[in-house]
N, C-alpha and C positions, 0 to 999 in steps of 0.2 A: 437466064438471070435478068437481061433487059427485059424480057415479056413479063415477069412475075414484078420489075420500078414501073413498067408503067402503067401495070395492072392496079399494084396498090396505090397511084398516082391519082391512075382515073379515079378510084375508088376515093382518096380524099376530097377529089376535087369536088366531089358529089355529094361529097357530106351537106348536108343542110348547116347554114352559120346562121348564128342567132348574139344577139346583140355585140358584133365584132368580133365572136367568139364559134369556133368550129365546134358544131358537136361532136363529142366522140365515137369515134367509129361502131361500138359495141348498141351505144342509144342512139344513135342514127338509123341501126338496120329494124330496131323496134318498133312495132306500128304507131307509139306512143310517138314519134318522130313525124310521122305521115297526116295525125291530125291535121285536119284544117278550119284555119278562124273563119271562114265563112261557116261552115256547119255550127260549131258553138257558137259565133254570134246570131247564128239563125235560132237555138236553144233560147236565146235569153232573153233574147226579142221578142218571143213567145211570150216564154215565163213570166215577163215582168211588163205582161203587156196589159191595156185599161182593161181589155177585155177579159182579165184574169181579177178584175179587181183586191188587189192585193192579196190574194191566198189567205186568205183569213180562216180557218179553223171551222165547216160547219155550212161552208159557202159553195154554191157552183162552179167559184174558182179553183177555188184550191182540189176542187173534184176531179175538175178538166187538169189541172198542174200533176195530179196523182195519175190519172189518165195515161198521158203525155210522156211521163217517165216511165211505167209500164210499159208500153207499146215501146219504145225506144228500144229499152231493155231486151223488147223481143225481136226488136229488128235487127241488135249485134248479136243474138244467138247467145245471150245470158238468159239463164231456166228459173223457173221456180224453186225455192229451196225442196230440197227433195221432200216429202211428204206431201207437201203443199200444191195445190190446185191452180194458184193461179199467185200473180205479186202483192196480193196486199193482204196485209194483216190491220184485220179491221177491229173495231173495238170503240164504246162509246165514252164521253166524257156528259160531266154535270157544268152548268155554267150558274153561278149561284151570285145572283145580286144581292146585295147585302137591303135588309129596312131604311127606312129614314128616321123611324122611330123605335128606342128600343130605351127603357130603364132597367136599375137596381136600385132595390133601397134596404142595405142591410148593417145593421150594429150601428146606426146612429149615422150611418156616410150614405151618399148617393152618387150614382153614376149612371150617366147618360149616352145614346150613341155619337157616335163619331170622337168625340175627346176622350171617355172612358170607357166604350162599352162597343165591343162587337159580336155582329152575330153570325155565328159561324151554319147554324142547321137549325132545323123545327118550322112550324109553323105560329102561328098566332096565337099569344097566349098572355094572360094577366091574371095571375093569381097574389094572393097573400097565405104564405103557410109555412110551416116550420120546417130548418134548413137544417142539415147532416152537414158536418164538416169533416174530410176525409184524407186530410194533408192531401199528398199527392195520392192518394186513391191508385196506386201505382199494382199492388196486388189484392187476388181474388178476396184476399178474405179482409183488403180494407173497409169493404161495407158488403150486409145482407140484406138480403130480400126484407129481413122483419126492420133493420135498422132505416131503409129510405123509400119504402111503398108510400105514394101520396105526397111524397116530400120533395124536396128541392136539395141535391147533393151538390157540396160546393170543396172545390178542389185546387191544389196548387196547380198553374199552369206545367206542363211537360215533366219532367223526372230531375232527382237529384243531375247537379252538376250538368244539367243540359238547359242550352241556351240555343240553338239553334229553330228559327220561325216553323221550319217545314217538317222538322223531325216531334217538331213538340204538337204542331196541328196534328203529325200521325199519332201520337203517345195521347192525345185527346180525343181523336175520335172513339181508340178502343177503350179508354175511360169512357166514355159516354153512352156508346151501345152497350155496357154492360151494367150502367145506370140504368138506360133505358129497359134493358130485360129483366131488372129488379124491381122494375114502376116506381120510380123516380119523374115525377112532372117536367122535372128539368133537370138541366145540366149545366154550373155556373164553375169558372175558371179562372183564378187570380195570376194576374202574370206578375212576377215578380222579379226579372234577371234586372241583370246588368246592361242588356240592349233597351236604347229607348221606346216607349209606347209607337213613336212616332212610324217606327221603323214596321212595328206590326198592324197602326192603323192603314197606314197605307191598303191591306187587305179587305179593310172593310168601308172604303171609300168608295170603291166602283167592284164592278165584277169579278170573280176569281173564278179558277177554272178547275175542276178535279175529277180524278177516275175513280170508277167503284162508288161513287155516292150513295148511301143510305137514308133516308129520311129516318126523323124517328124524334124526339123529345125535343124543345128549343136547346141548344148551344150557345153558351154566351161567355166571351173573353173580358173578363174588365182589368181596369189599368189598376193594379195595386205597385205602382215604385215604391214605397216606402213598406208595405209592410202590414200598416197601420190595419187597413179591414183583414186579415188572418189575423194580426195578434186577437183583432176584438172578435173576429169569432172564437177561437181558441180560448176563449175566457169567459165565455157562454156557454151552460149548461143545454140553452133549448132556446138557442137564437131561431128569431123569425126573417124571412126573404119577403119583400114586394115585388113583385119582377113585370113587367112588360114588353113584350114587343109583339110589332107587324108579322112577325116571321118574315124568310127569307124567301125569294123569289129562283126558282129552277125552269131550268130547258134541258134541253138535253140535247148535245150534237152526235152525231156520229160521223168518225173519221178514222185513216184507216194510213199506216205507215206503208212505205212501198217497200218491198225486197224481194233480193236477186241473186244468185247464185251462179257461178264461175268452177265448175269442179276443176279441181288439181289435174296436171298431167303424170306427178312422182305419184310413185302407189306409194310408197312410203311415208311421203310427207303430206298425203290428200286428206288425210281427216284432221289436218292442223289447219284451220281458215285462219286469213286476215282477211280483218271488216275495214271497209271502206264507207263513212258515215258522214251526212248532211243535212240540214232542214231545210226544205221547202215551202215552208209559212210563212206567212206578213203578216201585217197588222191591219188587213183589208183595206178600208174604205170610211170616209167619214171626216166630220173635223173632231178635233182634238186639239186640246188646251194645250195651249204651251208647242206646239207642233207648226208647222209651214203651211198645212193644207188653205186653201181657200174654195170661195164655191166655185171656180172656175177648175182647182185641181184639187181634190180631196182624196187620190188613189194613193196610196202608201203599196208604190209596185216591187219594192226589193228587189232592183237587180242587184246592187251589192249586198245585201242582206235578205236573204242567201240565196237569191239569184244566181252567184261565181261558185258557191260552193254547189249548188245545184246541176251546174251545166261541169264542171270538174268533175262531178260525181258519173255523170253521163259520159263524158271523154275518155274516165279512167275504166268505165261499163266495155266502150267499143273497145280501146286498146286493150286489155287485159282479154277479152273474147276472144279477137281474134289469134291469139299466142301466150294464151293460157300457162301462168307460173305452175312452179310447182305444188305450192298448195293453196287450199281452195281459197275463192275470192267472196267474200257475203257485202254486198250491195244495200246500204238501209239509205233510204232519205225519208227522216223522220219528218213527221206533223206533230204541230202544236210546240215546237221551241219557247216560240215568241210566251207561252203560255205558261212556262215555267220547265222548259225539257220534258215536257208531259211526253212525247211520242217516244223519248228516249229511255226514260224512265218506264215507260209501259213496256218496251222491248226489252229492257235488264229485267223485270218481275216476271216477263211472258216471252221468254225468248225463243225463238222458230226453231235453235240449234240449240246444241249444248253448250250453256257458255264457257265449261272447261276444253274445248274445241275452239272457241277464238284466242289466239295466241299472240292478237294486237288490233288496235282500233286505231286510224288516221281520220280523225275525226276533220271538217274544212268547214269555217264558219268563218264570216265576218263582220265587220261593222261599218267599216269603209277601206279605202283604197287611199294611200298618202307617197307611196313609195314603191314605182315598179322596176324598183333596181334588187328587192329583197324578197325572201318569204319569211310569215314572222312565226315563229314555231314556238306556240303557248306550252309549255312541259319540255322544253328541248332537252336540258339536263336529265331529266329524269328517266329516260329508258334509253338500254342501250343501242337502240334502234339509229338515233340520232344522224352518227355517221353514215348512214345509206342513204336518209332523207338529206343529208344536204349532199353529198355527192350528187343526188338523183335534181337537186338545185343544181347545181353548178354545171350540170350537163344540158342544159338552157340559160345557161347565163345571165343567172340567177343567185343571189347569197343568202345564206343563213341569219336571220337576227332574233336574237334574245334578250331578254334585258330583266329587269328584276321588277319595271311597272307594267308589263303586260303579264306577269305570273298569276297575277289575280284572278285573272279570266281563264284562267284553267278551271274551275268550279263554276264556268258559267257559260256552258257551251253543251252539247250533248256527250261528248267526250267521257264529262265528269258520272252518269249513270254506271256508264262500264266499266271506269276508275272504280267507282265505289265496291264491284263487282271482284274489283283485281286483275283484269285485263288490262295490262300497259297503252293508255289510249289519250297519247297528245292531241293539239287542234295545228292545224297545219292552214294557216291563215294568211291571206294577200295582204302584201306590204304595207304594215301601217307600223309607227313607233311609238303611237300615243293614242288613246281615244278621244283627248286635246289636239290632235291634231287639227286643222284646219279644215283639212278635205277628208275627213273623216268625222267629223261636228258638219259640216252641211249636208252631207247625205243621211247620216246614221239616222233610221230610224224618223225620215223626214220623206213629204211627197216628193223632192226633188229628186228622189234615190230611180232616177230613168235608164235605162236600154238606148241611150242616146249619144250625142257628141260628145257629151262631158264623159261617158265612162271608155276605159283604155279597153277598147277590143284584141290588143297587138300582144297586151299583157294576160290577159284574160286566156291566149293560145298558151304562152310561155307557162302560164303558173299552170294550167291544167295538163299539161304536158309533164311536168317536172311532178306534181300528183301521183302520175299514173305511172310514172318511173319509179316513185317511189315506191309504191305497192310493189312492183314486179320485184325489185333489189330484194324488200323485205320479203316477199314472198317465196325469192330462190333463195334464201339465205343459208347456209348451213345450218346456223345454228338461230333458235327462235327467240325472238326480243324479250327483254326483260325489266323491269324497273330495277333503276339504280340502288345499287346494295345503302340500306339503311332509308330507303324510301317509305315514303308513311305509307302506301301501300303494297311491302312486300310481304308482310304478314298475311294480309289479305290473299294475296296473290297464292303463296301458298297452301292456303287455307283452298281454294278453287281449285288448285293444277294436283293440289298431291305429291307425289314420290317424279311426275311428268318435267316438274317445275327446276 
């Protein structure tokens, strides 16, 4: 009995202690306990170094940064997802600068680019000729071939009772290529909601980014708020269109998300994965208005964005390798965030698994760092997941925080693609309370955002740590996480999972 107190003696005494607080015995023996902040700060001092010139989307950096987590990947003995040949899933994006010049001139109003007039696609064109008006041109048999051959089709912005920017650009591009295979010369679009112009010129200020790009007829957004140019086409029998523009300017990048795979060690519970997800992108290099750069620093190197969730993602890669949960582990650090969740979003439309196979997504993103006493868990409420990620906090000496003004940023993270999906998928974020914070406004999304003294390397161990704790919890769990009953994605959810769910 003495041999067996001072057995378990020794044994506490050896607990690793983390901010005046013992770990518990169970996360002590875990390899997730054994990390060490030399190795991750060795990760991010990489990551977020000049020589990466901020991971921009299309760049040598962000090639080497994709690189770099691959080889990682292979060095903790995490594989390719099974089919797959190797870590990356590649795939190209359009980067489409908008004219400088662009008109409308129809039913007696005129509209110009930049305050009423955007151009979404086409090249160079100036015609005058008579315009089809097609409400929302929503279905096939809103217009035919006889009705808009040669002609200018002009259409309500996006579908009844939708307002949303990026859903109503999708509900116009397939109005439009089907304008375009009717021969229709162009494609013109009245925006009409409740959101300000302002909010969608912003799109056609500078560059925008998207997948699958088709060229094909000009595409043009004009500002109709009031109304005014539908009613007065709508009261035209055989209204005429002016139209010009420069057309739009394309490139084309190719870029390519990384993932990894972790097989389960339960036979039972191996084909249910938890995805482990993160961006790897900045905003490169350059000045920018309104930004801190100058010509002496003009790298936007994102260690906090998403440099920590970057090198977490790598932590949580080694630890879960070497003591593999029970079910399987999927590994994504997305490209193209900063771009609109493009890499996230291409992995929900193209995904390497089956998505009714991921059973939860912990998504880790940031904007800065204001408090390393917390993690701040964007969706905490909403799946019941919850209580294993803070437990898996509190076992590094670390707390929970919630609040009702960082909920927002649940739709703005990569998380939100595999939400949309119906995969229970919070962000699991380093301690900030506010995007107002102080030390959160001087890095976010600024050159000063370094791999340096100012960033908490001590925290940086702690929060990647409690990450990787948390996957395993959620990974052995009995039973598999689910959004909170009466969640606005539990319909979804089982619309995905089935009879599973």
């Amino acid at each position: 009995m003495l041999r067996l107190a001072l057995a378990v003696l020794v044994f506490a005494l050896a607990a690793p202690v983390v901010s005046g607080q013992r770990t518990p015995a169970r996360a002590a023996a875990a390899p997730e306990a054994s990390l060490r902040r030399a190795d991750l700060e060795a990760h991010l001092r990489f990551l977020a170094s000049d020589e990466l010139m901020g991971r921009a989307p299309g760049t040598p950096g962000i090639d080497a940064a994709a690189r770099y987590i691959a080889e990682q990947f292979r060095r903790f003995g995490v594989v390719p997802v099974p089919g797959q040949t190797d870590y990356f899933q590649r795939f190209t994006l359009t980067r489409i600068a908008p004219p400088h010049l662009a008109s409308v001139f129809a039913a007696g109003d005129s509209a110009r680019a930049g305050a009423d007039v955007g151009v979404l696609a086409g090249g160079p064109l100036e015609t005058s000729v008579q315009a089809v008006y097609v409400g929302y041109g929503a279905n096939a048999d809103h217009f035919t071939e006889a009705d808009v051959r040669g002609r200018v089709v002009v259409a309500r912005a996006g579908l009844p009772g939708l307002a949303n920017p990026r859903l109503m650009l999708d509900a116009g591009a397939a109005k439009r290529r089907r304008a375009d295979s009717l021969g229709a010369v162009a494609f013109v679009e009245l925006v009409e909601t409740a959101v300000p112009w302002s909010a969608f010129g912003r799109m056609f200020r500078g560059p925008r980014t998207v997948v699958d790009y088709a060229d094909g007829i000009p595409h043009l957004w004009v500002n109709d708020a009031s109304g005014g140019l539908r009613a007065a086409l709508e009261a035209q029998a055989a209204p005429y269109v002016r139209l010009s523009t420069e057309g739009v300017t394309t490139t084309t990048l190719r870029v390519q998300n990384v993932v990894g795979f972790i097989p389960g060690r339960d036979r039972s519970l191996a084909a249910e994965i938890v995805a482990l997800s993160a961006h790897h992108d900045h905003l490169g290099a350059g000045m920018r208005s309104g930004a801190d750069a100058t010509p002496a620093d003009s790298i936007f190197n994102g260690a906090r964005d998403n440099g920590t969730g970057t090198v977490a993602l790598l932590a949580a890669a080694e630890a879960l390798a070497q003591q593999p949960p029970k079910r399987s582990i999927l590994l994504l650090s997305f490209t193209a965030e900063e771009m609109g969740l493009v890499g996230a979003r291409y992995f929900a439309d193209h995904p390497t698994v089956a998505l009714d196979r991921i059973v939860y997504d912990l998504n880790v993103d940031t904007g800065g760092i204001s408090d390393t006493t917390v993690v701040s868990l964007v969706g905490a409420g909403r799946t019941t997941a919850t209580p294993l990620v803070e437990r898996a906090m509190q076992a590094f000496g670390l707390r929970l925080y919630q609040s009702a003004e960082i909920e927002p940023l649940f739709n703005a993270s990569d998380n939100a693609p595999l939400a949309a999906k119906g995969i229970p998928a919070p962000t699991f974020s380093p301690g900030f309370r506010s995007l107002r914070d102080p030390l959160v406004a001087r890095y976010y999304h600024r050159a000063a955002d370094h791999a340096d003294a100012s960033y908490p390397f001590g925290y940086l161990l702690r929060f990647s740590q409690a990450y990787a704790r948390a996957a395993r919890l959620i990974a052995d769990a009995p039973v598999r996480p689910r959004w909170t009953t009466g969640d606005a994605f539990e319909s979804t959810a089982r619309a995905l999972y089935g009879s599973s769910y």
